[in-house]
C-alpha positions as CSV (number, residue, x, y, z in Angstrom):
1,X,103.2,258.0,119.8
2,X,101.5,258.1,116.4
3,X,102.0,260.8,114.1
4,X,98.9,261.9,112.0
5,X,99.5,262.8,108.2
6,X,97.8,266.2,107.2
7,X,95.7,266.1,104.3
8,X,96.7,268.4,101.6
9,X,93.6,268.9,100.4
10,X,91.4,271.3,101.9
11,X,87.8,269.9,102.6
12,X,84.8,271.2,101.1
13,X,84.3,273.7,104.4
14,X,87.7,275.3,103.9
15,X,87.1,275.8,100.1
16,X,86.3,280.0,99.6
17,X,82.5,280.2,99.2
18,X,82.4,282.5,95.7
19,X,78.8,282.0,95.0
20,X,78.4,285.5,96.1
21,X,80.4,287.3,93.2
22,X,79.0,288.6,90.8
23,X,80.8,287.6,87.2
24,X,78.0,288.5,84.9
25,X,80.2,291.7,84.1
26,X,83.4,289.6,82.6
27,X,83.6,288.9,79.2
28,X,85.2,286.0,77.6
29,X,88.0,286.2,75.2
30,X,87.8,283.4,72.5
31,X,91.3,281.9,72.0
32,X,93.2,283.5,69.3
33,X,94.1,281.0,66.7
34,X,96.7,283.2,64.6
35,X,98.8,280.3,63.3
36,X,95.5,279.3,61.6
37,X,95.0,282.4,60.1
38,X,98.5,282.4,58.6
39,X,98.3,279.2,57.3
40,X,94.9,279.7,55.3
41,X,96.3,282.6,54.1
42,X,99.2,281.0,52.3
43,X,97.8,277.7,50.9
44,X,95.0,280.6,49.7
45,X,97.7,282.3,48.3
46,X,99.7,279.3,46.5
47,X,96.5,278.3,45.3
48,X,95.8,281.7,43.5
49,X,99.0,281.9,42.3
50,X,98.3,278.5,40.8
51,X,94.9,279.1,39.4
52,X,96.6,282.4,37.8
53,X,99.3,280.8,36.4
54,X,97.0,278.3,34.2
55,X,94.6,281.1,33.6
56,X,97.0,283.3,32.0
57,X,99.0,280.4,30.7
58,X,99.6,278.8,27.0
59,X,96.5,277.1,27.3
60,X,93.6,277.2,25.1
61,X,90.7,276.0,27.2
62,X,88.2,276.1,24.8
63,X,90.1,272.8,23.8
64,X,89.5,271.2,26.6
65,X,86.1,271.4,26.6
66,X,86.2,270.0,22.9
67,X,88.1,267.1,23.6
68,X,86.4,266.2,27.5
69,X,83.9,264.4,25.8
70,X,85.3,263.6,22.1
71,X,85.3,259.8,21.0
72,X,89.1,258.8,21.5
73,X,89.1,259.8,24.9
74,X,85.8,258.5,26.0
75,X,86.6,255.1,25.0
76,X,90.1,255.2,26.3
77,X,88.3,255.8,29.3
78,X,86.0,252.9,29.2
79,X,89.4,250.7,28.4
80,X,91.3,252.2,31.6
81,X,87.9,251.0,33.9
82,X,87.6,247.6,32.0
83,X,91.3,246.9,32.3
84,X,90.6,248.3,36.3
85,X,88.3,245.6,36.7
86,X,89.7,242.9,35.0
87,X,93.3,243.8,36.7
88,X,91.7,244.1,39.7
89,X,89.8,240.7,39.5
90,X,92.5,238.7,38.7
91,X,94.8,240.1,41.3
92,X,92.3,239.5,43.9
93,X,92.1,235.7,42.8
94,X,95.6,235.9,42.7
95,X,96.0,237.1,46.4
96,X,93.4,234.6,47.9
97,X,95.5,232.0,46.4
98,X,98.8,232.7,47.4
99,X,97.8,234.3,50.9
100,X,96.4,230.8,51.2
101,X,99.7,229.5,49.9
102,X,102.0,231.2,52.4
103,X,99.8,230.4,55.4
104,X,100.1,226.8,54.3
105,X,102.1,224.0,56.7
106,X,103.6,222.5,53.7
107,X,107.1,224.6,53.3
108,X,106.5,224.4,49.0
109,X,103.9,226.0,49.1
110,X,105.0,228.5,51.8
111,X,108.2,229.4,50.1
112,X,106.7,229.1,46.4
113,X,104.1,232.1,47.8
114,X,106.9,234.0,49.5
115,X,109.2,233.9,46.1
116,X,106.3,235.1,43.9
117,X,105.6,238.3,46.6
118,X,109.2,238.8,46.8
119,X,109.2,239.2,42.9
120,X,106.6,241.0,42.1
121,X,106.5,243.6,44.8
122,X,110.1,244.0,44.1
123,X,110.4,245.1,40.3
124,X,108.4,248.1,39.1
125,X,105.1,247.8,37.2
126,X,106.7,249.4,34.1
127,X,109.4,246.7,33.6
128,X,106.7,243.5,34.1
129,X,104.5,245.2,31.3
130,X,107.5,245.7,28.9
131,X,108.6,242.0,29.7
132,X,105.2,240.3,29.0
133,X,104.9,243.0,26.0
134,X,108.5,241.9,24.8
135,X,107.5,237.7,25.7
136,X,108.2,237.0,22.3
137,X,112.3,237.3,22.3
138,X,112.0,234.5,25.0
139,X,109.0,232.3,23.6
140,X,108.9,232.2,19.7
141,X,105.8,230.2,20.3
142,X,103.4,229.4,23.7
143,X,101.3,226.5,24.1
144,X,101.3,222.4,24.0
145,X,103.6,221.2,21.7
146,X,102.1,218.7,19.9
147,X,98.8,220.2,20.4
148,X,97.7,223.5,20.5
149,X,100.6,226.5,19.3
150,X,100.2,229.9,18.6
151,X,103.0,233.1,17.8
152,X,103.7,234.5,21.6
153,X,103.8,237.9,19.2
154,X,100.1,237.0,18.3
155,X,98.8,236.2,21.4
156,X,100.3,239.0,23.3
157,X,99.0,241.6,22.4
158,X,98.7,245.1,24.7
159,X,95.6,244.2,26.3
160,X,96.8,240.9,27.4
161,X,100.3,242.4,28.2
162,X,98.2,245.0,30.6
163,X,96.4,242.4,32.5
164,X,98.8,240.2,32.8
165,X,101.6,243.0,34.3
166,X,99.0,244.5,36.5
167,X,96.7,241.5,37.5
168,X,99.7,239.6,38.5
169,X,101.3,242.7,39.8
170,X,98.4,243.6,42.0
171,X,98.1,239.4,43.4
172,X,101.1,240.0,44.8
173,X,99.9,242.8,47.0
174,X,96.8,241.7,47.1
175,X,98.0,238.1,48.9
176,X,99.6,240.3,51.7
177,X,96.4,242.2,52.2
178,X,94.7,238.8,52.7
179,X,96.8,237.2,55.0
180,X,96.7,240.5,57.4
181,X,92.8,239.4,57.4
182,X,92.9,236.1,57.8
183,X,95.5,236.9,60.6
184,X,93.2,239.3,62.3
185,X,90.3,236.1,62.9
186,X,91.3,234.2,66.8
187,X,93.1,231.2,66.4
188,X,90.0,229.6,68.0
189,X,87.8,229.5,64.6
190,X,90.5,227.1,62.8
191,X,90.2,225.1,66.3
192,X,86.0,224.7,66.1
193,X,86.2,223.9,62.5
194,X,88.7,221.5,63.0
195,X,86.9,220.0,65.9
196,X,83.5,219.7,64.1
197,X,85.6,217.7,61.4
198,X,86.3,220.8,58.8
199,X,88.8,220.4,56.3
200,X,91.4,223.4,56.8
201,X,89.8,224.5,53.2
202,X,86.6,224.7,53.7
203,X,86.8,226.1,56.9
204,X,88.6,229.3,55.7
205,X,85.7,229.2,52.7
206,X,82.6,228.9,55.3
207,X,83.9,230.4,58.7
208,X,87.7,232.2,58.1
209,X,87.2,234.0,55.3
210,X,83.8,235.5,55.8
211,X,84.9,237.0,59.2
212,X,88.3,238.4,57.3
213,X,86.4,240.4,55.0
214,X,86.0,243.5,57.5
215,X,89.7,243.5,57.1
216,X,89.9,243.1,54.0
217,X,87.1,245.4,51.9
218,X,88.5,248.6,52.8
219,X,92.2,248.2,51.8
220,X,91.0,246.3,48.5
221,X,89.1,249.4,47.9
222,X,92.1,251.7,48.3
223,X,93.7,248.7,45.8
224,X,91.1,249.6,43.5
225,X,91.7,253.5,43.4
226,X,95.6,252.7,42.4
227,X,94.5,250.7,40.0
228,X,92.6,253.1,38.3
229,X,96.0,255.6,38.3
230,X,98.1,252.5,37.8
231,X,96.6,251.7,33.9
232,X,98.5,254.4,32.6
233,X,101.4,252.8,32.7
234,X,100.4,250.8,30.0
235,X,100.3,253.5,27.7
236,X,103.9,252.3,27.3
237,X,103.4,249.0,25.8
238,X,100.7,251.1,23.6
239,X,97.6,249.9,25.1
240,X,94.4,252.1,24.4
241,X,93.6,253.6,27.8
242,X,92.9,257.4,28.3
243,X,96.5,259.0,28.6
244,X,97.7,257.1,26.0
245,X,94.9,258.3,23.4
246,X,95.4,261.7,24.7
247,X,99.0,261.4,23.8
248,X,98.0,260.3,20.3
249,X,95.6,263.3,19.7
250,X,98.0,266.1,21.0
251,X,100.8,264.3,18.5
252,X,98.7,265.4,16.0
253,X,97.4,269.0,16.9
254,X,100.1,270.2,19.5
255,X,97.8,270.6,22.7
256,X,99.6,269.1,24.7
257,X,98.6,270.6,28.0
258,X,94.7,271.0,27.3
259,X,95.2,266.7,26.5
260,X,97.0,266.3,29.5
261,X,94.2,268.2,31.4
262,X,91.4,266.4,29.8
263,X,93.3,262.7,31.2
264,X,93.6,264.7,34.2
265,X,89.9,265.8,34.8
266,X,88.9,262.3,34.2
267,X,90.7,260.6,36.1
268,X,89.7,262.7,39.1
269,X,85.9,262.1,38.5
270,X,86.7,258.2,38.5
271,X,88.8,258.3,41.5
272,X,85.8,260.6,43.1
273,X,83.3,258.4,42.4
274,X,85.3,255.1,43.8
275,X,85.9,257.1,46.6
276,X,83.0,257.9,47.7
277,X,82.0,254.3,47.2
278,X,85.0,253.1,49.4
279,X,84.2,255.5,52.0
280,X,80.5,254.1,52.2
281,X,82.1,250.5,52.3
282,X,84.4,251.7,55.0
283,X,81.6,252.9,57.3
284,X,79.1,250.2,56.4
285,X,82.0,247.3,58.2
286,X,83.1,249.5,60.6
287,X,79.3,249.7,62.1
288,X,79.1,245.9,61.7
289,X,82.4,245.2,63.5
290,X,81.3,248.0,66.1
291,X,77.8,246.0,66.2
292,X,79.6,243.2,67.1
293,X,81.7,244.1,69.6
């Protein structure tokens, strides 16, 4: 004898037929979102408070507005972009390199790229400027003997101290961010560029790399940004960039705060406007990986 299983769910003829009420008399109740309200209220708050305490503060702001625009700053400002770029450029030629490096069958070249991450990433920015500042207690002299010599004391000077620290600072961070992209490409594109009788080189120049890039923009971008922050540091081996001409002028007249704020409001309009430009770069190889997908 078979036993039938009743259905739990009612069918459509047992469901209640309610078209026949009339609802048009309820109201709806939006959803009270009180921990919202709370919230707002106190970052509103802490930001008052804030806003009061520099308004009513030791802080002539008249200042400010004198010193936003005076020489010293603005070309402090146009080192700490240069030294940006520059830093920037040589830590990306730097990265390509070595992600290259560490990818590489050949176990020097693996382990020489691993050491040089390991180093770099592992000491703090401040200490590799004040060594290449300080070079000259190691090397008396640089160059070919025989050939070409110079003073290290000469040739090291604080601009070439700053892009040495951070350039080669930033390769180091810059390789990892590479090999994630060159990761990210199928195993299959070495394989067709091998089989059509591409050198591993040039196939990572004409076919790997260009695919990588998607990967690879935005984070370089967000690279970039630090960057920008990252300069001051070499205010300590006395290079000319904004805080460390800001610092110079308030050791003369005593405003401190009003110099720090002036450092302050420019690098927030330089970090804006990279932003903005990473977050179009973003968008602009999201829709073409989207595209092709």
């Amino acid at each position: 004898m078979q036993s039938t299983k009743k259905d739990p769910t009612p069918s459509a003829s047992a469901m209640p037929d309610i078209s026949h009420y009339d609802i048009s008399h309820y109201k709806v109740m939006p959803k009270r979102h009180y921990r919202r309200f709370i919230a707002a209220a106190l970052i509103v708050l802490a930001i008052g408070g804030l806003l009061r305490a520099f308004a009513n503060g030791n802080i002539e702001w008249q200042f400010v507005g004198q010193f936003l625009t005076s020489q010293a700053i603005l070309w402090g400002l146009w080192n700490t972009v240069l030294m940006s770029i520059l830093a920037m450029a040589l830590g990306v030629v730097l990265g390509v390199i070595f992600a290259v490096m560490r990818m590489s069958k050949n176990p020097v070249l693996r382990y020489t790229a691993s050491g040089y991450i390991w180093f770099f990433r592992g000491t703090p920015v401040i200490l590799q400027l004040l060594l290449w500042f300080n070079l000259a207690l190691v090397f008396p002299t640089i160059g070919i003997p025989g050939l070409f010599e110079a003073r290290t004391v000469d040739v090291m000077t604080p601009f070439a101290a700053a892009l040495l620290g951070l350039g080669i600072n930033q390769g180091a961070y810059t390789a990892e961010v590479v090999r994630a992209g060159l990761l990210s490409v199928d195993n299959g594109q070495y394989e067709a560029a091998k089989s059509i009788g591409m050198t591993r080189i040039r196939s990572l120049r004409r076919i790997v790399l260009p695919q990588a890039m998607r990967v690879i923009i935005p984070p370089i971008g967000n690279e970039f940004i630090s960057m920008i922050k990252m300069t001051s540091l070499a205010s300590v081996i006395l290079y000319s960039e904004i805080l460390h001409n800001a610092q110079n002028i308030y050791y003369a007249n005593a405003r401190v705060m009003e110099l720090l704020i002036v450092a302050g409001i420019w690098y927030i309009v330089v970090v804006t406007v990279l932003s903005i430009g990473q977050s179009r770069l973003e968008r602009h190889f999201a829709r073409g990986s989207r595209d092709s997908a």
